[in-house]
C-alpha positions in Angstrom: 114.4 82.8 105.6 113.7 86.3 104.3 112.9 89.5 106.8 110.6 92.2 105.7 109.0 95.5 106.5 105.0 95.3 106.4 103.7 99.4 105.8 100.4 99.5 107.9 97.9 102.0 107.9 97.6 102.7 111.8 94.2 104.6 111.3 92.4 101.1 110.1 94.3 98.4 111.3 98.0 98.6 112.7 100.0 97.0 115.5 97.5 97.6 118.2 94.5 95.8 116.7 97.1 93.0 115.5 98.4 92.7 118.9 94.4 92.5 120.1 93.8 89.6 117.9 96.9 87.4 118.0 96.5 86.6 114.3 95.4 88.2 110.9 95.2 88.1 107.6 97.1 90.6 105.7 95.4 91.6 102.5 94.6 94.7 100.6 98.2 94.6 99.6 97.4 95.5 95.8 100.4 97.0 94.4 102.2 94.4 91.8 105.9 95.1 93.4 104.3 94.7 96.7 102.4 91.6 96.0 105.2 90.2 94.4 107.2 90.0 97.2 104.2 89.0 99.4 104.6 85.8 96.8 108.1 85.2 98.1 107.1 85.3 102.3 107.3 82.0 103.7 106.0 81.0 107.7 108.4 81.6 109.7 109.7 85.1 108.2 110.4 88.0 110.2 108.5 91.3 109.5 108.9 94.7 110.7 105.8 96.7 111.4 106.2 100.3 109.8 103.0 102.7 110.8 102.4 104.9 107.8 101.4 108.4 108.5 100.3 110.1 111.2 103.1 108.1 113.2 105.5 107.6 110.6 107.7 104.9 112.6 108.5 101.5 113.2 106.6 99.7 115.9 107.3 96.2 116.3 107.9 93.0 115.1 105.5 90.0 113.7 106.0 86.5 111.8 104.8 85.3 108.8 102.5 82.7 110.2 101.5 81.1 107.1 103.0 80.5 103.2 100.9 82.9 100.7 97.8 81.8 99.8 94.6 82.9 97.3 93.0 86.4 98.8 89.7 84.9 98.7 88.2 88.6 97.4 90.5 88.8 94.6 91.9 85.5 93.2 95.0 87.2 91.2 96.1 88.3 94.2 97.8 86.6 97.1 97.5 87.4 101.4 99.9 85.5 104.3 98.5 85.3 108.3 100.6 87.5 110.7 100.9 87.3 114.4 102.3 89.7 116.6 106.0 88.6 118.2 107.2 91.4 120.2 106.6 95.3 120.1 110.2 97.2 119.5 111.4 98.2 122.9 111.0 102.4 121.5 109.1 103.4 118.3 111.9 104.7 115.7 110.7 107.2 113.8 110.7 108.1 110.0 113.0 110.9 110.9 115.7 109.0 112.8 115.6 106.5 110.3 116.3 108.5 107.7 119.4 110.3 109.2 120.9 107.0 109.9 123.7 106.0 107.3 122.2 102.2 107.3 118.7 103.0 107.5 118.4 106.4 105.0 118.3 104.2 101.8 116.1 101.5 102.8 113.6 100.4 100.1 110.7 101.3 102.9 112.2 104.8 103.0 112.7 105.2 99.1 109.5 103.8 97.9 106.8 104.2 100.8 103.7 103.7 98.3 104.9 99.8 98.0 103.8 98.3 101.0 106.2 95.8 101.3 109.8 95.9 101.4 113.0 93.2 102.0 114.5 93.7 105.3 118.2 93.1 105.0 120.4 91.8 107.8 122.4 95.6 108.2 118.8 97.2 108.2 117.0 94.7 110.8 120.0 94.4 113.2 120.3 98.0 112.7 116.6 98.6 114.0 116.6 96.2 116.7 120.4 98.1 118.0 118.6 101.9 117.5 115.4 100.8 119.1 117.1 98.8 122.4 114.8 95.4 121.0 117.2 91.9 121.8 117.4 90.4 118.9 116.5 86.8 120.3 113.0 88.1 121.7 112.3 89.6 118.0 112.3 85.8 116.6 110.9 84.2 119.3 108.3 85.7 121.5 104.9 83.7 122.0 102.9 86.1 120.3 100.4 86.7 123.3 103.2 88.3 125.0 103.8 90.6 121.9 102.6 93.7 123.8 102.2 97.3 122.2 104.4 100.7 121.9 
């Protein structure tokens, strides 16, 4: 199992409107880094949910709910389904995570034009300790009780 960070524009779709629907396909990933580790995410993965600007923080947590697959708009590139699992018990913001010695250098925080990014295990325990979130919910909460920040 791999963990991630998923960068979402919260101006068109971000982790209210994924929270809303329960389940969604996560395209417009177009980037070749980004897609290429979108080719590695299996079901089952973990993902952070990082709101790009104007909130600059991250929000909660989601799953991969399905293996990559075709984008149906552009064959050369690939999409997963995402469901909500639980919203991070406090936002943590760009600015907090870049003071904090685990966090600072974190491929999210060094490249944020690549929208996804490995997660890990010293920067997702290290989220989950600076934003209060229990570790056991963030893997496995029934996504209708994901709730939102």
């Amino acid at each position: 199992m791999s963990r991630w960070v998923f960068l979402a524009d919260p101006g068109s779709y971000g982790w209210a409107e994924l929270v809303e629907e329960g389940r969604t396909v996560w395209d417009g990933i177009a980037n070749r880094a980004a897609q290429g580790r979108l080719r590695q995410a299996r079901r089952g993965d973990p993902v952070l949910i990082y709101h790009t600007s104007p909130d600059k923080a991250l929000v909660g947590v989601a799953r991969v709910a399905s293996d990559p697959y075709p984008d149906p708009g552009h064959p050369d590139r690939v999409v997963v389904d995402l469901e909500p699992v639980t919203a991070l018990h406090e936002p943590l913001p760009l600015d907090r995570i870049r003071e904090d010695d685990v966090l600072g250098d974190a491929g999210f925080v060094r490249m944020p034009r690549v929208a996804i990014h490995e997660a890990p295990d010293p920067v997702w325990y290290r989220v989950l300790e600076l934003t209060g979130t229990d570790p056991g919910s963030a893997v496995n909460m029934d996504p209708a009780d994901a709730g939102g920040p």
